[in-house]
N, C-alpha and C positions, 0 to 999 in steps of 0.2 A: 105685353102679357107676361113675358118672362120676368122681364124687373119688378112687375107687382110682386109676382110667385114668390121670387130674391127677398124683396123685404116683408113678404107675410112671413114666410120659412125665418128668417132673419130675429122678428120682434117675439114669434112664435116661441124662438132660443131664448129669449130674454127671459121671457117669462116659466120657462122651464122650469117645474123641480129642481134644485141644485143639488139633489143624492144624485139624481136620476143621471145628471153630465157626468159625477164622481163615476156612478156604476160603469159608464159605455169606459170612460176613462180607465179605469182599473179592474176591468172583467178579466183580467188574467190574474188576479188577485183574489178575486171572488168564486173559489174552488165548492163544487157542489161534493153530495154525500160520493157517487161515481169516484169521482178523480180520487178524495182521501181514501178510500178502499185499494185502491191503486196502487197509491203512495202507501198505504200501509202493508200489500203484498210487496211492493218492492222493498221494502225495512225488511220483510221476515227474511226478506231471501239474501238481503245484507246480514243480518244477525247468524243466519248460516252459514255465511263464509267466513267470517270470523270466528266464529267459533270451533272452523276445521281448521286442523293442523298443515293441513294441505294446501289452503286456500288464504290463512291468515294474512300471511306476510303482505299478500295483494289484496288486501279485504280493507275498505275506509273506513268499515265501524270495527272498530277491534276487539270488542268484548272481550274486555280484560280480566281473566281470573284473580277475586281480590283475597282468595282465603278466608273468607270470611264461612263459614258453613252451617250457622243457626244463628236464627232469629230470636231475640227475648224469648224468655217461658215466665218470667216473675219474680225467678227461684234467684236472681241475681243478688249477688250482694257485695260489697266492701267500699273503699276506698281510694281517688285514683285521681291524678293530676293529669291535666289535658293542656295539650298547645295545639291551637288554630292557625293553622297558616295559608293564606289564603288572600288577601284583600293590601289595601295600605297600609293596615294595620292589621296587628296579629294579639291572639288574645292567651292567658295562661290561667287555668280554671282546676279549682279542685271540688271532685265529684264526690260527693256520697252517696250508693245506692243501697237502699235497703231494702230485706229478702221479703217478698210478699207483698211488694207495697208496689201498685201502680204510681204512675207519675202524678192520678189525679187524687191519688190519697196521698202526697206528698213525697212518693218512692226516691225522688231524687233531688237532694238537697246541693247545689253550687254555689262558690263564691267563685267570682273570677277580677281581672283586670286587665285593662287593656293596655298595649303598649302602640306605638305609634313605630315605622323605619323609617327613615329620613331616607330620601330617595337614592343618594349616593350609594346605598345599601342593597337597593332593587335591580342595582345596575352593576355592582362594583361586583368583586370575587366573594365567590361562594361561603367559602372559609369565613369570612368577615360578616356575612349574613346570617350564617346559623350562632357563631360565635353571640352575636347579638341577640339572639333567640335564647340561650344558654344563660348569658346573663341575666338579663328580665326574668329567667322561669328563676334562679336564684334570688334575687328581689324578692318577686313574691313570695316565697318559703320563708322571707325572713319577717316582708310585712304581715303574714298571715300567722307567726309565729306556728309554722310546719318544721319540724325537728328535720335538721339535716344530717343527722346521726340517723336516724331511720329507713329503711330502705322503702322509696315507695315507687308503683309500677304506672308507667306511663301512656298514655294514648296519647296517637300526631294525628291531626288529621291536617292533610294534605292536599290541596284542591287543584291537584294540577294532573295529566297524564302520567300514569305510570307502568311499568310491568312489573307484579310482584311475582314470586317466583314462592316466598311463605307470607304470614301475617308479619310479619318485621322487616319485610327485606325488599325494597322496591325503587326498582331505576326510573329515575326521571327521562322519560322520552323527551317533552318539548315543556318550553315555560310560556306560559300564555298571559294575560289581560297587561298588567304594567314591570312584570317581572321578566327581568334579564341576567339575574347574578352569571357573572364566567365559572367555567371551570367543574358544573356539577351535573351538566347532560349525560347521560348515560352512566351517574355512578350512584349506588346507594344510599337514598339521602339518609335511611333510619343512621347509616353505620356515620353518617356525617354526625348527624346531631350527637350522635353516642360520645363520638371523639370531641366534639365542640363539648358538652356538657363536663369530658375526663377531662378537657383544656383549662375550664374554667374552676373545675372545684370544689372542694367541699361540699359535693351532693353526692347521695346516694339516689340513684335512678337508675330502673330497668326498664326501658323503652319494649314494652309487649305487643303492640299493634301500630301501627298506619293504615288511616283510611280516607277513602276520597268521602270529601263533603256530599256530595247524594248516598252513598253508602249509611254514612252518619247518619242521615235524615231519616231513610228507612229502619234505622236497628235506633232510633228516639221516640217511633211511630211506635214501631214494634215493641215498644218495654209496656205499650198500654194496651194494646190491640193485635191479639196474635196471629190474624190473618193479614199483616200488614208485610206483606213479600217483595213490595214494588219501591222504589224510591225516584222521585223525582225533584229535580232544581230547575226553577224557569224565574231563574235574578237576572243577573248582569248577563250571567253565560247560562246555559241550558245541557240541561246529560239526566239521563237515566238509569238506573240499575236495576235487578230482581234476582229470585234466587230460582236460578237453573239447577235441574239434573244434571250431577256430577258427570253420569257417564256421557252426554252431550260437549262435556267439556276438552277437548284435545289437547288442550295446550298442560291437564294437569294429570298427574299419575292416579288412577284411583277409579272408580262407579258408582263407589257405595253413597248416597246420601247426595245433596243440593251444595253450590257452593252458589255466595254472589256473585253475577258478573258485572261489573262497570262497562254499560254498555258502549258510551265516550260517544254518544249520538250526533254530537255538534256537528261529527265530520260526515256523516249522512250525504250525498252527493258530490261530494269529492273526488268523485270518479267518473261521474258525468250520468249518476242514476237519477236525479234530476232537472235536466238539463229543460226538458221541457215543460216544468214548471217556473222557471227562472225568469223573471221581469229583467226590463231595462234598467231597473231602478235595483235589483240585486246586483246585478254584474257592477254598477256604479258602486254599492256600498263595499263589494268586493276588491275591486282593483282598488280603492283610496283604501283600504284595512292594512294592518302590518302583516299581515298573511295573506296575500292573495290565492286564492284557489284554495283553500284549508278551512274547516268549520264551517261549509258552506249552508249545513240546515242550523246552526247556531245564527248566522247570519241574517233567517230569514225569519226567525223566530224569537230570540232573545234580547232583553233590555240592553244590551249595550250597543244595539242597534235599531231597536224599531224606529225610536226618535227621529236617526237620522234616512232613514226610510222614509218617515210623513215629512221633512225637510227637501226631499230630493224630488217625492209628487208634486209636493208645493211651489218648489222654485219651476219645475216644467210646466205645471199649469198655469202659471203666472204669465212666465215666460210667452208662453202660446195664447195670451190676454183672456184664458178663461177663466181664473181670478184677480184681482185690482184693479181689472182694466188695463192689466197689463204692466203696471207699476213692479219692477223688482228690487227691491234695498239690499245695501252691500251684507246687513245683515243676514237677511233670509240666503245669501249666496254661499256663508259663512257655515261651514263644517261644525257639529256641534251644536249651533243655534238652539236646537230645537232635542231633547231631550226626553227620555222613557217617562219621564216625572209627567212630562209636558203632555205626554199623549195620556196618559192616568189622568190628570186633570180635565184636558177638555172632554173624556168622556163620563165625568162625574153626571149622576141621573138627574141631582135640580141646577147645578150650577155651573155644567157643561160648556155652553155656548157662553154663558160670560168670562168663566175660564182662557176661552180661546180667544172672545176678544181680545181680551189681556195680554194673552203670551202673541200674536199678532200685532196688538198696538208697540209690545215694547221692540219686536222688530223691524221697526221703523216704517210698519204699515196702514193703512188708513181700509180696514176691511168693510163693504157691505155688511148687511144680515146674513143676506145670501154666501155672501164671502165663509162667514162665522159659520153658518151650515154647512157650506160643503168641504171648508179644512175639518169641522169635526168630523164630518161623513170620512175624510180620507183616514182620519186617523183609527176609526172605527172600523175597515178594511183591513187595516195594515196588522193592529192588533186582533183583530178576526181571525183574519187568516193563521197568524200564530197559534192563537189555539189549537185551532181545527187542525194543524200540521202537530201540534202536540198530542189532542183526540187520535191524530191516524196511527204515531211511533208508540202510544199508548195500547190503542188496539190491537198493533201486532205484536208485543210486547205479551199482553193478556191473552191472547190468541195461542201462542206460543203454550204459555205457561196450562191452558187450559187442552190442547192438544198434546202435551208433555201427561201428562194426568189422564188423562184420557178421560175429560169429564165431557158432559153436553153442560150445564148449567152450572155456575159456582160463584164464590163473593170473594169479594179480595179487597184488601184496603192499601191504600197508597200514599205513601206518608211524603209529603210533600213541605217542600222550604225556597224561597227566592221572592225579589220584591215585586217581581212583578207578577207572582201571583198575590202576594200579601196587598199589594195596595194600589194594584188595578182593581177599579169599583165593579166591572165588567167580566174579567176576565175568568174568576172561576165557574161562574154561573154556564156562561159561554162552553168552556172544555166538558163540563160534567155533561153536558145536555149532548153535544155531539158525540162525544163519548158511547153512551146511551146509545143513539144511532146507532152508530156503528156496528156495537155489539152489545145486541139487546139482550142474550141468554146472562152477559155475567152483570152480577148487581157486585159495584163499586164504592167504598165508599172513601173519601178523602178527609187525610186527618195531618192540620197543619201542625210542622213539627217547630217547637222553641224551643230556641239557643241547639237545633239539630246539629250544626255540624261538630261542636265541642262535646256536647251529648251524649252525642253516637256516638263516637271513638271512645269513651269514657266507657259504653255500652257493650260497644266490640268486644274491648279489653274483659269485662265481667263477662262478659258470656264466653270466651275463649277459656277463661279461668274456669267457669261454671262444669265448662266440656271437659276441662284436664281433669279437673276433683273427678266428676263421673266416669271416664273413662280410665283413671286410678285405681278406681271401690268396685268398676266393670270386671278392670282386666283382675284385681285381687278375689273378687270371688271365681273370675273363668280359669284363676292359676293353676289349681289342683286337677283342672283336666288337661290341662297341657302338660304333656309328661316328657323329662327328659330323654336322652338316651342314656344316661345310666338308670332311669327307672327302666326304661324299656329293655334294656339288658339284664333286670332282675327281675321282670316279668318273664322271659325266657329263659332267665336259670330257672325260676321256680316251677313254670311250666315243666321243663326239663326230668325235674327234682319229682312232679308229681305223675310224671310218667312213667318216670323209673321205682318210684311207689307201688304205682297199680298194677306194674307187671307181676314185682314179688310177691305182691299180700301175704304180708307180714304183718300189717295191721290196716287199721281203716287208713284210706287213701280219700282225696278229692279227685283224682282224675281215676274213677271206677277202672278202664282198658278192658273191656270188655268182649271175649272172643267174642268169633264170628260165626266160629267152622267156615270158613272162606279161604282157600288156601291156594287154589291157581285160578290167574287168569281167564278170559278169553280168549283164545290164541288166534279167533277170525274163521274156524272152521264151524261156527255154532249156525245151524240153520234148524226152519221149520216154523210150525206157528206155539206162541205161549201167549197165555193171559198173563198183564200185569194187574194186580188189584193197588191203587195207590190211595192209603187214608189219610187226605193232608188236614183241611183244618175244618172249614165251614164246605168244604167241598168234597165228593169221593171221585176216584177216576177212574173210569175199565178201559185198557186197552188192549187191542188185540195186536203185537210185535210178532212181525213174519221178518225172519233173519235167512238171509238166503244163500244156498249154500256154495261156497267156491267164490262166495264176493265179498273180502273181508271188508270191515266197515260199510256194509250196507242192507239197511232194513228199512222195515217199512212198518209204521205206526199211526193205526188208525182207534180214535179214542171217541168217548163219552164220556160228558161229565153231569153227575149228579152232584144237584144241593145236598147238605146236611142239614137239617132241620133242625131249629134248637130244642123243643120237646126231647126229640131222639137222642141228637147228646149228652142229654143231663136227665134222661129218661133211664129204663134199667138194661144191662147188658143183653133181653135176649132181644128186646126191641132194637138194639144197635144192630145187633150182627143180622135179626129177622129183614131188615131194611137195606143193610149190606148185599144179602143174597138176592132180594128182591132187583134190587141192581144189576146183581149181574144179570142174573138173570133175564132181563129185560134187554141187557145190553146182546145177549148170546142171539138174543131171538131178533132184534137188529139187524143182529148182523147174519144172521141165516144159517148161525150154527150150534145152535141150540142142543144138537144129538151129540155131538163131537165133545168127547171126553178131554179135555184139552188141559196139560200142565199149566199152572197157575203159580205165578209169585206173590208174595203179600207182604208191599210194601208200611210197617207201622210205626211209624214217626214218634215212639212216646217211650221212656227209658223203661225196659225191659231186663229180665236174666234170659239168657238163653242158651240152653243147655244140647241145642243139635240145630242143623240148619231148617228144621222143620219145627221149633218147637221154642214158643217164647212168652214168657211169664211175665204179667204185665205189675209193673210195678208201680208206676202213680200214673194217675193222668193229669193232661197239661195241656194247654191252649183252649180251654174252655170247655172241653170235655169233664164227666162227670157222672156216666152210665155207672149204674150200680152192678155188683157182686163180678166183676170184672178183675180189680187187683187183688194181684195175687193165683191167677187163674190164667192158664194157657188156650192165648188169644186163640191159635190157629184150631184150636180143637173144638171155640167156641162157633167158629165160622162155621167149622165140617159139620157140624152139630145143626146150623142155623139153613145150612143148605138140606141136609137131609132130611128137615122138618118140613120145608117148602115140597120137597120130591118133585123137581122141575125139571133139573139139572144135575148131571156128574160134574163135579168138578175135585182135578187132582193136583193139589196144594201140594207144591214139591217144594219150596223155601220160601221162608218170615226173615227177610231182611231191615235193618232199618236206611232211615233214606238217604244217610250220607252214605254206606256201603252198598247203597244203588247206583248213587251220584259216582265213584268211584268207580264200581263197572262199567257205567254207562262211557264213562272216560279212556279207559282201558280199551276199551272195542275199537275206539278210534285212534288211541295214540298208544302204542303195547308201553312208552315209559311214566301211564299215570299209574302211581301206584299209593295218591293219596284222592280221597274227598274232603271236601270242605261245605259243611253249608252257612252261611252267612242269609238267613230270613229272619223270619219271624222267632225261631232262636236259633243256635248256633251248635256246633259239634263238626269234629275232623274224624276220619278213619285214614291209617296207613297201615302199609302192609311190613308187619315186624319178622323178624328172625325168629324164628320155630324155638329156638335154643334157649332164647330169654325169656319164653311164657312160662312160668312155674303151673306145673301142673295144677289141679284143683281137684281132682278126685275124678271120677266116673263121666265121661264126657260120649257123645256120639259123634260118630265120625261126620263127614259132608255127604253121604248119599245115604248114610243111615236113618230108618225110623222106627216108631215106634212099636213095642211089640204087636207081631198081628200085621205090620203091613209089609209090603215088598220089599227087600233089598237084605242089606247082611243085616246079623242081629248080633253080632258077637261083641261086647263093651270090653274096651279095657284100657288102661288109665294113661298110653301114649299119646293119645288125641288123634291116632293112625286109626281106626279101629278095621278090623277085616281086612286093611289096605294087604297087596302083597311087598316085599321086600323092592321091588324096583319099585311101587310106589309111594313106600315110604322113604325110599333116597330121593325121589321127586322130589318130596313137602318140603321144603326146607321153609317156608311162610307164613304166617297167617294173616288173613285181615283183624285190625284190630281196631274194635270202636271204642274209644278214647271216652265221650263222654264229657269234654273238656269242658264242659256247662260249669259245673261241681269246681272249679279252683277257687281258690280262696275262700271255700265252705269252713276250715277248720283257720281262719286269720290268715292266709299266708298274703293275701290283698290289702291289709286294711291299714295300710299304709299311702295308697292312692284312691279307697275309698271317700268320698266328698260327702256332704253333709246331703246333698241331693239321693245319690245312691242309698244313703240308711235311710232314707226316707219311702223310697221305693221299693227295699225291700222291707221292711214293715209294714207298706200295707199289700204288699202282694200275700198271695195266696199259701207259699211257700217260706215265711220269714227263714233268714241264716241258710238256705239251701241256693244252690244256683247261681253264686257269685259271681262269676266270670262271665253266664250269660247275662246276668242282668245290665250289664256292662258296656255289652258290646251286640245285643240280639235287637232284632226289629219289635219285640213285643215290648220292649224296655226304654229303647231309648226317646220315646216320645213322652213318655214320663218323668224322665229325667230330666229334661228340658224344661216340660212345665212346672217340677218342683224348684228348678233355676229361678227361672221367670220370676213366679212367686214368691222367691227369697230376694231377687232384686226390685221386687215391685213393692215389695216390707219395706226393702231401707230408701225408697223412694227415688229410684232410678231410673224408675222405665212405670210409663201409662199413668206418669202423673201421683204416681204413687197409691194407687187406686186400685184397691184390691176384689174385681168382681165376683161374683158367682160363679162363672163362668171360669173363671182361673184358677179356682179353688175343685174344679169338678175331675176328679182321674180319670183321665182315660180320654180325656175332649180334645188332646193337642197329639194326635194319631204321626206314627212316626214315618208315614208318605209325604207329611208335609215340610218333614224337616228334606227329605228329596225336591221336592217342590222350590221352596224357601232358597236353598243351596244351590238351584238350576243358574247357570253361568247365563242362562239369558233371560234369568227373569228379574226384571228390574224391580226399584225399591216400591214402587208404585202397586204391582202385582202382591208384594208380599206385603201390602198393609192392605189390600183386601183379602188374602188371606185371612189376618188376623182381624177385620173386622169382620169375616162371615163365619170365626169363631166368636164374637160379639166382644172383641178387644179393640176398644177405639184408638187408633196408635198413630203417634206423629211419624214423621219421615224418620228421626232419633229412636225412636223406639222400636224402627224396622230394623233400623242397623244393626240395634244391639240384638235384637232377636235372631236375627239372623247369624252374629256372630256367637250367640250362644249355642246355636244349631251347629254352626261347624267345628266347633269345640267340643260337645259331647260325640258327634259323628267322627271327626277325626280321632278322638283318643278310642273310641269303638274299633275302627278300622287299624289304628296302631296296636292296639292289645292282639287282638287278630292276624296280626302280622309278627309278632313276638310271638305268638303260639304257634305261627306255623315255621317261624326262624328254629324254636324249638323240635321241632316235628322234623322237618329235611335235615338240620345239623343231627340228628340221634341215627338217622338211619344213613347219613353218610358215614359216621363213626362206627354201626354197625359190621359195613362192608368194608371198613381201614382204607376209604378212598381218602385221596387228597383232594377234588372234586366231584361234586355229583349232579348230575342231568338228573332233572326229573319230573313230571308233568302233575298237577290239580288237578282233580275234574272237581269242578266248583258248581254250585246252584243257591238258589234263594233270592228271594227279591231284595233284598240290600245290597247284598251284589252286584245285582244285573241294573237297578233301578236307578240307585244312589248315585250324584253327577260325580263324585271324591270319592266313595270307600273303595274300589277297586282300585285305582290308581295308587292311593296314602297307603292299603292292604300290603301291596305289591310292594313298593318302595322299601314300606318299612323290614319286609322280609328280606329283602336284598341286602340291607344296610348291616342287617342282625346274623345275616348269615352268608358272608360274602363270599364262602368257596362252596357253595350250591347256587345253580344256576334253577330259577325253580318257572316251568311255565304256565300258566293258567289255562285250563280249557273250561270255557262255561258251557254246562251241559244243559241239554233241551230235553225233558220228559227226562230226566236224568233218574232220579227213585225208579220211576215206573219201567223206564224202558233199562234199568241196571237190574230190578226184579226179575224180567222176564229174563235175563241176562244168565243170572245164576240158576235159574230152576233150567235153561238148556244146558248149563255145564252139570248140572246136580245128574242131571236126565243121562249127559254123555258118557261118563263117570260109571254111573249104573250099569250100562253096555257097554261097558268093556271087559 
């Protein structure tokens, strides 16, 4: 019974499907969707370690930075000689590309010709190989009749491993397919050919780029199709490329913008990642190769080996009588035999299997049918599996790029060149479809690239070129806000110059210097509770400041805040103030003290005269206020007016501060050496405390605890600025606070020298034309205007967004200047800020992040460097005041450009240090600074009074 069993099982075989023996035979070849998902997570986490700095050196995929850092936009254009180096023979091709023209409207016009190396050359010293390169490009110029008098710029494209270090400059790591010249491993081949071209003669050439042939393919893809990111070669050898996030990149200086990496995938496995994918018949093609243990995913994938792949199935199945009957010929034994050509062929769709008889018969074999089906089924395996290993480094690859992006769904086109995608009848169908698989969210689309590798480099070359012009006309319009330091030292003379103006008035000045009646300190004794009333912009704030007594630097502030309504601010003054009191009001009964007559500060942010620390004449409004019968009219009288119409509340208004001489107190209480403010927001102004001696009188002034007739304190005016004081308190005063006003510089020309085409632009259509100069410059309400009138000026001469001038870009006021904080955040990548700009409705390449971005910290640093020149001016006046040779001194600083901005504080600081290097000056940023310096001064005003 057994022997029946034997030969039914037996004839059963016979009769088999012939895929079906191929399949059990080669089911380690036959990789389901599983395993390549695998193989593709094990690539991402290869592409990772190469691409760390930490991890490169020991990393098999080396993802090689190529310098390369934009893809076509169209806009290319010139003229350019290319050499190909790469194969047996090398080619030398002159490119024409013209501006605006795809490839398929005829963009890029070539002649070329080919030169042939005799092999002596492939093998021999280096020197003698390029020299031979040098020559032939010389030929050609002469047969193309190209002027050797002329200077023309070259592209190389080089198909071999390399590390560049710029676009010109790259060391040959190893020479691979039939190439061995001596003597040029690890030296620069650009600077070789440079000197082989001086050696030979009579040409002018500038060698501008080197690129590896996948690079080329993707940036020839790319001149037609601008989602074209990805490059791939699957000929003889197999590699891929794409364009990575810069700041991903370790091995190169920089974050801004994408660079390509030459991924060099061949060597995939080379470290034993995978090992357990690896057939008996790879380790065979590996150990007979000139490189054992090297290119091991090249080996299992590309035409210089698949051939001998279906050669190696073939002779063990033979061998093991499962085809010929076991017949092996010397041929089929024979290395080579059998060819990528060979396996293209017998997978042709009608003429396949007679194909294969054919390349079978001429290896001295005598095939079945069966025979003919199942060498084709092997070779259909062996080229399968290829793909699908190209689908998986594909997928992680796009995987990458789309987790880089932070996209769920996207497209992307992948410019692709080699023969055995070109003329395998099978093979592209096969990758796109598994592909697909893989990763269904992104839609891919493949575009073969001709004559890529000469092409592209041709390509490269234009598009580096295209970068230098734009980034020429970039930096020549951002020049005028980049300010020297001899401007910046004439910003601080003239600062200087307009301080010591405003003190004399003598005539009209732009830095007003405007008393304060502020003349001492805090000294840390100030206790009890005071109201601060704070009017800042779109908001009002009531705090109640309990300063406690015998604990210096320490209080307690407990707030409310109300909206400002827009109605109310562009409504008429009694409505502003009727709403003001309504406020407090409401805040008093909050807070459960409602009965309690309690001194009040009132903090108002908008340029005033002010003639006693209780009494201030409002002279224009700003920041979008616009309450009628107001200027001109003394604010504080309008309050006490607006409260005792309500009859809710007493409230007793003991000083109208403005908010930098809040900012300053509130500073003061904590450190006794601040004795300036600075606000840097939404606009900008300094207060410091000057010498009594240098204020020129002004006439009739009221003292600091003085008011008006009729209410409490002394009444006696008279024109020392002392008024009532006694004689030891008048040898006290020797100070005043003084608000500067420093908005108003450059109001009569003394700027308009570093004024920009951007700046008249912005003040022309402000509210204020020719007033304001210095804020408009350097203040948060301005510099987001300025930026977008940049923009706009670069998007005219066709540099950014395509040159495409929206609605949108055109509209004041829509590119808000939180975003230039935003945009300039040190961790937000290029990605972030082209959403940004697309949810301002600016559709923008990666290129047009950059520049936006670098227009951002050009107008924000020359903001934060004037600001530092004005206060280099400020500390150096009052250290000359006191004939120190150095001076300690502290800021109490506020405003959200300050506190917010990633740069202005630091560039502020620096530049102050550099403009006034024998004051040491420190920063304090202050918290509720206005409000809680208000309530500050009405306890000193109050202390003052009791004494």
């Amino acid at each position: 019974m057994l022997a029946v069993h034997l030969v039914s099982s037996f004839f059963s075989k016979l009769q088999e499907d012939p895929t079906k023996k191929v399949d059990r035979f080669l089911y380690a070849m036959c990789l389901h969707d599983d395993q390549l998902s695998d193989i593709s997570t094990r690539f991402q986490a290869e592409m990772k370690k190469g691409l760390s700095a930490e991890s490169n050196a020991a990393a098999a995929v080396k993802m090689l930075p190529t310098h390369v850092r934009c893809t076509p936009d169209g806009s290319e254009t010139g003229q350019f000689l290319a050499l190909d180096l790469g194969g047996s023979k090398f080619k030398v091709l002159q490119v024409k590309v013209r501006e605006g023209m795809r490839m398929r409207r005829g963009g890029v016009e070539m002649e070329e010709k080919t030169y042939p190396i005799p092999r002596e050359l492939l093998e021999g010293r280096g020197a003698e190989l390029f020299g031979h390169v040098s020559e032939s490009l010389k030929d050609f110029l002469h047969e193309k009749n190209i002027s050797l008098e002329k200077k023309h710029p070259l592209a190389f494209t080089f198909s071999f491993p390399c590390e560049q270090s710029t676009l010109d400059r790259g060391l040959l790591l190893s020479w691979s397919k039939t190439y061995r010249a001596r003597g040029l491993q690890g030296k620069d081949v650009v600077q070789v050919l440079r000197e082989a071209i001086d050696k030979t003669g009579g040409m002018h050439i500038e060698v501008l780029a080197m690129v590896n042939d996948t690079v080329a393919a993707m940036m020839t893809c790319g001149f037609e199709d601008r989602y074209c990111e990805v490059g791939l070669i699957i000929g003889t050898g197999t590699n891929a490329c794409y364009m990575e996030e810069l700041c991903h990149v370790d091995l190169v200086e920089g974050d801004e913008g994408r660079m390509c990496v030459n991924t060099e995938w061949g060597a995939f496995g080379d470290d034993g990642a995978l090992n357990d994918y690896i057939t008996e018949f790879d380790r065979d093609v590996d150990a007979a190769s000139n490189n054992p243990g090297k290119q091991i995913f090249e080996k299992m994938v590309s035409g210089m080996y698949l051939g001998e792949l279906v050669r190696l199935v073939v002779l063990k199945m033979a061998t093991l009588g499962i085809l010929f009957e076991g017949h092996v010929s010397d041929a089929l034994r024979t290395k080579g035999k059998i060819t990528t050509a060979h396996v293209a062929a017998m997978e042709e769709y009608k003429n396949g299997l007679k194909n294969t008889r054919g390349i079978l018969m001429d290896l001295d074999l005598t095939p079945s049918p069966d025979d003919c089906v199942a060498v084709q089924h092997v070779s259909t395996i062996v080229s399968f599996r290829s793909s699908n290993l190209v689908a998986a480094g594909l997928a992680a690859i796009l995987t990458r790029i789309k987790n880089n992006r932070n996209l769920r769904t996207f497209r992307m086109t992948v410019g692709v060149d080699g023969t055995v995608y070109k003329t395998h009848p099978q093979y592209p169908k096969r990758l796109h479809k598994v592909l697909q698989r893989l990763l269904p969210e992104c839609q891919v689309r493949f575009v073969l690239s001709h004559s890529g590798s000469s092409k592209g480099a041709a390509l490269v070359t234009a598009v580096a070129q295209r970068l230098a012009s734009q980034k020429r006309k970039v930096d020549e319009t951002l020049s005028p806000f980049r300010l020297s330091s001899e401007q910046l030292q004439l910003v601080k003379a003239r600062m200087r110059a307009g301080l010591e103006a405003g003190l004399k008035r003598e005539g009209p000045s732009e830095v007003k210097m405007l008393p304060s009646f502020l003349y001492s300190p805090p000294d840390g004794t100030e206790h009890g509770q005071y109201l601060a009333l704070d009017l800042g912009g779109t908001n009002f704030k009531v705090m109640l400041v309990n300063f406690r007594k015998g604990l210096h630097q320490s209080s307690q502030v407990l707030h409310k805040i109300y909206t400002m309504p827009l109605e109310i601010m562009q409504g008429t003054g009694d409505e502003l103030f009727d709403h003001i009191a309504e406020c407090v009001s409401d805040f008093l009964d909050y807070m459960g003290i409602k009965n309690d007559r309690l001194p009040a500060g009132f903090t108002f942010p908008f340029p005033c005269e002010q003639t006693a620390i209780d009494t201030c004449k409002l002279v224009s409004w700003t920041k979008g206020f616009k309450a009628t019968d107001c200027e001109g009219n003394d604010v504080v009288s309008m309050l006490r007016e607006a409260i005792k119409r309500r009859n809710e509340v007493e409230l007793d208004i003991a000083a109208v501060v403005n908010d930098t001489v809040g900012t300053m107190m509130s500073g003061t209480y904590e450190d006794p050496q601040c004795e300036i403010g600075l606000i840097a927001g939404t606009g900008t102004n300094v207060c410091y405390m000057e010498e009594l001696k240098n204020i020129k009188k002004t006439g009739q002034k009221k003292g600091p605890m003085e008011r008006e007739e009729g209410k409490s304190g002394r009444e006696e005016n008279k024109e020392d600025g002392t008024n009532g004081e006694t004689e030891q308190e008048k040898a006290d005063i020797q100070k005043m606070c003084i608000n500067t006003e420093w908005g108003g510089l450059g109001d009569y020309g003394s700027l308009d020298d570093i004024i920009t085409p951007s700046d008249v632009e912005v003040d022309h259509n402000s509210i204020n034309p020719g007033k304001q100069r210095f804020e408009k410059l350097t203040s948060g309400m301005y510099l987001g205007e300025v930026v977008r009138q940049t923009l706009l000026d670069l998007t005219r001469a066709g540099l950014l967004f395509r040159g495409h001038v929206t609605e949108t870009l055109k509209t004041p006021g829509i590119f808000q200047t939180k975003y230039l904080s935003q945009i300039e955040s040190d961790r937000l990548a290029l990605l972030q800020v082209r959403s940004i700009l697309q949810g301002l409705g600016l559709d923008s390449t990666c290129d047009d992040s950059i520049i936006v971005k670098e227009v951002c910290e050009a107008v924000s640093r020359r903001a934060a460097q004037l600001c530092g020149a004005g206060m280099a001016a400020v500390v150096d006046k009052i250290r000359e005041n006191r004939g120190l040779d150095h001076l300690n001194v502290t800021v109490g600083v506020d405003g959200t450009l300050y506190k917010h901005h990633p740069h202005f504080s630091e560039v502020l600081q620096e530049t102050a240090r550099v403009l006034a290097p024998q004051c040491n000056v420190t920063f304090l940023p202050s918290e509720d600074g206005s409000g809680k310096g208000a309530a500050l001064i009405t306890a000193l005003t109050r202390r003052r009074e009791e004494m």
